[in-house]
ChimeraX commands (.cxc) that place a marker at each C-alpha (Angstrom):
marker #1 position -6.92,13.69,12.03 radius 0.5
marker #1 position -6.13,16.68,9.60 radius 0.5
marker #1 position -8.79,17.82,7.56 radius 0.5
marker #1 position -6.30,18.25,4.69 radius 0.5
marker #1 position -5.60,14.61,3.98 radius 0.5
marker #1 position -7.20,14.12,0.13 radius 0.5
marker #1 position -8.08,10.62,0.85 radius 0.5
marker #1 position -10.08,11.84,3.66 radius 0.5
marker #1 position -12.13,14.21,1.81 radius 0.5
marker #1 position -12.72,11.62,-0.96 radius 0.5
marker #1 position -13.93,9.11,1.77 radius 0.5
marker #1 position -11.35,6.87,2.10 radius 0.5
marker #1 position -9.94,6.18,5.34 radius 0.5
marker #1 position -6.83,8.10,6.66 radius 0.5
marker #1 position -3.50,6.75,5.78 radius 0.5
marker #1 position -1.39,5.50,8.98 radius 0.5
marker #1 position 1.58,7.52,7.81 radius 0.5
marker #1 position 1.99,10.05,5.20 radius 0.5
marker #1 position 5.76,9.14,4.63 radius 0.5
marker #1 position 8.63,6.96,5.32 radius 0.5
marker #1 position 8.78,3.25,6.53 radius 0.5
marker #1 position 5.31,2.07,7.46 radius 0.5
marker #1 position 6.17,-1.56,8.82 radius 0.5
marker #1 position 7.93,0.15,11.79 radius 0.5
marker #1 position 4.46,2.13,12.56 radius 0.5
marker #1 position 2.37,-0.83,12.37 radius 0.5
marker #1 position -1.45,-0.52,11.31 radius 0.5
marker #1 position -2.49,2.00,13.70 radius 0.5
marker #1 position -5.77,1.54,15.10 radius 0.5
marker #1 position -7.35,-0.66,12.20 radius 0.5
marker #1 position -6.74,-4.20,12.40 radius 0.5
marker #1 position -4.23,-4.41,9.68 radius 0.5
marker #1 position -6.62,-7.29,7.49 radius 0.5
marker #1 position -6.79,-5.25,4.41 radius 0.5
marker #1 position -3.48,-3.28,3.16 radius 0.5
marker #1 position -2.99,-1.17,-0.28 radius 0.5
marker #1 position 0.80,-1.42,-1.30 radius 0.5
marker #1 position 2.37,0.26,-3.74 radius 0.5
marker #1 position 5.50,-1.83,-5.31 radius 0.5
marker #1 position 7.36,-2.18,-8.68 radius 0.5
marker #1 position 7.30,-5.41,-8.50 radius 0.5
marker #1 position 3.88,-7.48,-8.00 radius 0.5
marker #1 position 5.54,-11.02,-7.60 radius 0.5
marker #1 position 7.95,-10.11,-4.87 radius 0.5
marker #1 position 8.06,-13.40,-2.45 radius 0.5
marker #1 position 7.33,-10.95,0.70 radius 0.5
marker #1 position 3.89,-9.94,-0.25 radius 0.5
marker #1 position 2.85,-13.70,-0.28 radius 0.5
marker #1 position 4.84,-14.62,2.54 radius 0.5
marker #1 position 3.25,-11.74,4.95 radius 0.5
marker #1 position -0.83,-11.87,3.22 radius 0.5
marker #1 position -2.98,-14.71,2.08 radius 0.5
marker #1 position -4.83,-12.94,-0.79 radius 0.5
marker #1 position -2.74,-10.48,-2.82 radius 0.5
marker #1 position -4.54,-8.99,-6.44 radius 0.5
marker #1 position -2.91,-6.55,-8.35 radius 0.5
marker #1 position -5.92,-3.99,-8.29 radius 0.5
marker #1 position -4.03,-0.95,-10.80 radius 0.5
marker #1 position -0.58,-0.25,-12.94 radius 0.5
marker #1 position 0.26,2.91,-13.10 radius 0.5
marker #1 position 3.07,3.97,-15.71 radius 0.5
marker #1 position 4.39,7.44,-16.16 radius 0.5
marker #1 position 7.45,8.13,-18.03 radius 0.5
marker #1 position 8.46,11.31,-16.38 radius 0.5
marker #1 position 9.58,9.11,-13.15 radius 0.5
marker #1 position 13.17,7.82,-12.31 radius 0.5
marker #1 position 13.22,4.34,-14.39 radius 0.5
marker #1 position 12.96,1.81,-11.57 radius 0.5
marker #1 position 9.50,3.72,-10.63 radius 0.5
marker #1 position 7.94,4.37,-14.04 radius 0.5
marker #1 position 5.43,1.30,-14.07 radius 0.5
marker #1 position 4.36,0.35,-10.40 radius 0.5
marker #1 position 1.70,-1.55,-9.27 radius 0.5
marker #1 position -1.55,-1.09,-6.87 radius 0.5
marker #1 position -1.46,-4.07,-4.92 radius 0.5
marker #1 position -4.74,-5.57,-2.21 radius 0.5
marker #1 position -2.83,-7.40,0.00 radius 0.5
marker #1 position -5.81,-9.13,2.86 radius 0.5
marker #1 position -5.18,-11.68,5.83 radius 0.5
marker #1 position -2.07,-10.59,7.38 radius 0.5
marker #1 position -0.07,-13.35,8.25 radius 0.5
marker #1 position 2.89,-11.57,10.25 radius 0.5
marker #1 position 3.59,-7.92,10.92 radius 0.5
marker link #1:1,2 radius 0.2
marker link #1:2,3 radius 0.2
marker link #1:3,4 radius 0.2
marker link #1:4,5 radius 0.2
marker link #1:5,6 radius 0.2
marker link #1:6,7 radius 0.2
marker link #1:7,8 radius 0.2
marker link #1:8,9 radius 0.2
marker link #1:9,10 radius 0.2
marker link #1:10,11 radius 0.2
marker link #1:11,12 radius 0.2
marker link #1:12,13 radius 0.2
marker link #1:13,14 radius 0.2
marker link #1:14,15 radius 0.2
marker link #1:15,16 radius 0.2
marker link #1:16,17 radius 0.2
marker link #1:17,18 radius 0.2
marker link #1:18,19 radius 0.2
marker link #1:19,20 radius 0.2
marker link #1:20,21 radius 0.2
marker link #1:21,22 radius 0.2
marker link #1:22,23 radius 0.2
marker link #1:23,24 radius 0.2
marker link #1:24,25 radius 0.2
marker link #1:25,26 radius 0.2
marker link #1:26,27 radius 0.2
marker link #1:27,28 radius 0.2
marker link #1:28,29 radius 0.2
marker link #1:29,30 radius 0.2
marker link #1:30,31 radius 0.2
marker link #1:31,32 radius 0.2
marker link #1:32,33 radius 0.2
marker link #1:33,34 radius 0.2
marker link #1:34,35 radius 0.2
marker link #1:35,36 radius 0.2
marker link #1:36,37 radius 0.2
marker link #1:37,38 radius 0.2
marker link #1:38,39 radius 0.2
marker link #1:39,40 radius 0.2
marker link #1:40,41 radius 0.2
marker link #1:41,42 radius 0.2
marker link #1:42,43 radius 0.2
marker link #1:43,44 radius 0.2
marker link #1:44,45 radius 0.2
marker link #1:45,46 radius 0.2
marker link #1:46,47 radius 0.2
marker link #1:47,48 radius 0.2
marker link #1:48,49 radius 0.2
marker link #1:49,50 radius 0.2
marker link #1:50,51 radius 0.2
marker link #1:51,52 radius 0.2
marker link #1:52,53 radius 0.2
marker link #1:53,54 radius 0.2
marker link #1:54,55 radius 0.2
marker link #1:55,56 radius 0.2
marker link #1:56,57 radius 0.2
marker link #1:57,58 radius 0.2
marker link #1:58,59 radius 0.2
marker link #1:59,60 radius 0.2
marker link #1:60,61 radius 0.2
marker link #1:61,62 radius 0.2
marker link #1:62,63 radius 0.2
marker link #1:63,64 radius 0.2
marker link #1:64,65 radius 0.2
marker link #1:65,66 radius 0.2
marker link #1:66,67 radius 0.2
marker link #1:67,68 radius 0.2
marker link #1:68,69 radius 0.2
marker link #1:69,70 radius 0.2
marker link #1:70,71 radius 0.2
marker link #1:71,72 radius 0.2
marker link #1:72,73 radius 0.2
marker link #1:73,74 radius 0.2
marker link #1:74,75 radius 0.2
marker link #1:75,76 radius 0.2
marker link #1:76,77 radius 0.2
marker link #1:77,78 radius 0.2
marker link #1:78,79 radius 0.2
marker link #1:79,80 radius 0.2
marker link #1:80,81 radius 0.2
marker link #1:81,82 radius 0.2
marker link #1:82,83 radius 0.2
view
């Protein structure tokens, strides 16, 4: 594991991928239970479908980003149901 990850030296656990499409890699080698997802969108259908417990934990706005990304939402998604 890199030393230079930031969420690492903060003491959060290392991310399973640092870019692209995560569902193809899977949760590495945790058990998948607890995910934080990152959508614009915190009602999307999928994110109920696929966990049991899903809490919009932060929104983050920032004007300088492409419109559809401006306001996006920290989402604590926990009990997978599929993967």
């Amino acid at each position: 594991m890199p030393s230079r990850c930031r969420a690492s030296r903060a003491g959060s656990p290392y991310p399973v991928g640092q870019a692209g499409d995560f569902w193809a890699w899977g949760p590495g080698s945790t058990d998948g239970d607890v995910w934080v997802v990152v959508v614009s969108d915190p009602t999307l259908p999928e994110l109920r479908q696929a966990w049991r417990d899903v809490r919009v934990a932060a929104v983050m706005t920032d004007a300088r980003r492409v419109s559809e990304e401006r306001t996006v939402y920290v989402v604590v998604v926990r009990g997978i149901r599929v993967l």
